[in-house]
C-alpha positions in Angstrom: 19.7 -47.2 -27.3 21.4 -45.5 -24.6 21.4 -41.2 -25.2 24.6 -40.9 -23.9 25.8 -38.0 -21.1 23.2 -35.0 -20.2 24.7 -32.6 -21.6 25.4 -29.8 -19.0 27.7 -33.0 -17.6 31.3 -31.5 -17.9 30.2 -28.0 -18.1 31.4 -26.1 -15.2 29.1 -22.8 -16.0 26.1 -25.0 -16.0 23.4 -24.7 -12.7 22.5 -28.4 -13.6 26.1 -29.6 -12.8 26.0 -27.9 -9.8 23.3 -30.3 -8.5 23.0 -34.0 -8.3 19.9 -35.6 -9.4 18.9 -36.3 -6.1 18.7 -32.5 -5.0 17.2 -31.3 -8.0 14.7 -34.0 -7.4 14.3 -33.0 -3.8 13.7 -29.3 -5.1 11.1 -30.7 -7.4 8.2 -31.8 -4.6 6.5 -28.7 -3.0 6.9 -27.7 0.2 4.2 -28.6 2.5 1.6 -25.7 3.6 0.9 -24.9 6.5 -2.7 -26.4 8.0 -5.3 -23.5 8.7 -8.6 -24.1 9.9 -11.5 -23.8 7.5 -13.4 -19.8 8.3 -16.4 -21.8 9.7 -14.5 -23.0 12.5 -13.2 -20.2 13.8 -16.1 -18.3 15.8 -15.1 -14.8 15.0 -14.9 -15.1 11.7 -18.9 -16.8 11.9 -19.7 -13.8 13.8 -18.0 -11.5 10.9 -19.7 -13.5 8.2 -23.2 -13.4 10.1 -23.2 -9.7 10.3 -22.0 -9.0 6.9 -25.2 -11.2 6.2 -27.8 -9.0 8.6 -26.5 -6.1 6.7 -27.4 -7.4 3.5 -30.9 -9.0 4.4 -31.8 -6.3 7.0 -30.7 -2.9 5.8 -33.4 -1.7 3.0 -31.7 -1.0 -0.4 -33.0 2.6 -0.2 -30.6 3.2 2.9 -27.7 1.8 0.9 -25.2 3.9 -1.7 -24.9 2.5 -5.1 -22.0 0.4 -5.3 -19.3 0.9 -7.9 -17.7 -2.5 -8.0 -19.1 -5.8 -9.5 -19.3 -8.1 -6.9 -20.8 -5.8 -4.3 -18.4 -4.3 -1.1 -20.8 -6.4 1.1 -20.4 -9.5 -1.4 -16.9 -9.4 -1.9 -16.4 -8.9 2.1 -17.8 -12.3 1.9 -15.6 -13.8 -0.5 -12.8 -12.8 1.5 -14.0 -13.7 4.8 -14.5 -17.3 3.5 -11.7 -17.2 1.5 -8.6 -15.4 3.7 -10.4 -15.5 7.2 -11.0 -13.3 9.9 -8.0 -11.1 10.1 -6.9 -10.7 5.8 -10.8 -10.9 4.8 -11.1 -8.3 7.3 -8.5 -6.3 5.9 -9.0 -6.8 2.5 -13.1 -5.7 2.7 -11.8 -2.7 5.1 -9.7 -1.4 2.0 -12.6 -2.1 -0.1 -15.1 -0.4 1.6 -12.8 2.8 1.9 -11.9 2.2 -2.5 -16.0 2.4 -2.6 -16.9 5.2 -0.2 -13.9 7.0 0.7 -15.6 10.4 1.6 -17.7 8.8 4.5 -14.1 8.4 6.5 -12.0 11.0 7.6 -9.0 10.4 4.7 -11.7 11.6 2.2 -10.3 13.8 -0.4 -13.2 16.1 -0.7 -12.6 17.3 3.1 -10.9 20.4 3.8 
């Protein structure tokens, strides 16, 4: 039993008509991403994640301020180390440090 015509065949106000079937098939397979090495091979961001680690092992919790965010600054800086890589991770545990203890840098609000 054959259907018959797609039915955005003959309508010139239709985007399907626009395209064949082989370009909308073309638009349906995902672009290929670009490779990126995996955080443990790059060196600096070892060295990032190692001290991020010596600062939570080392550092007595006494010395440290109580957190506000669920996972930890120090955790999450982690997570996004392993996740983004060096320079994003970075970036993204430098804006959450400042979110968590914004009066220790000089932007603080509570500073004249």
């Amino acid at each position: 039993m054959n259907p018959g015509p797609p039915p955005w065949e003959g309508n010139p106000y239709s985007a399907l008509a626009l395209f064949p079937e082989e370009a909308r098939e073309l638009q349906a397979t995902p672009a290929p991403q670009p490779t990126r090495l995996p955080w443990w091979l790059n060196p600096l961001c070892l060295v990032a994640v190692g001290l991020v680690l010596l600062y939570r092992h080392a550092v007595p919790h006494r010395w440290k301020r109580q957190c506000i965010y669920t996972p930890t600054c120090s955790m999450y800086g982690l997570q996004s180390l392993q996740k983004y890589g060096l320079w994003r991770g970075g970036l993204h545990t430098w804006a959450r440090i400042r979110r968590c203890n914004d009066v220790l840098f000089l932007g603080g609000t509570d500073l004249p």
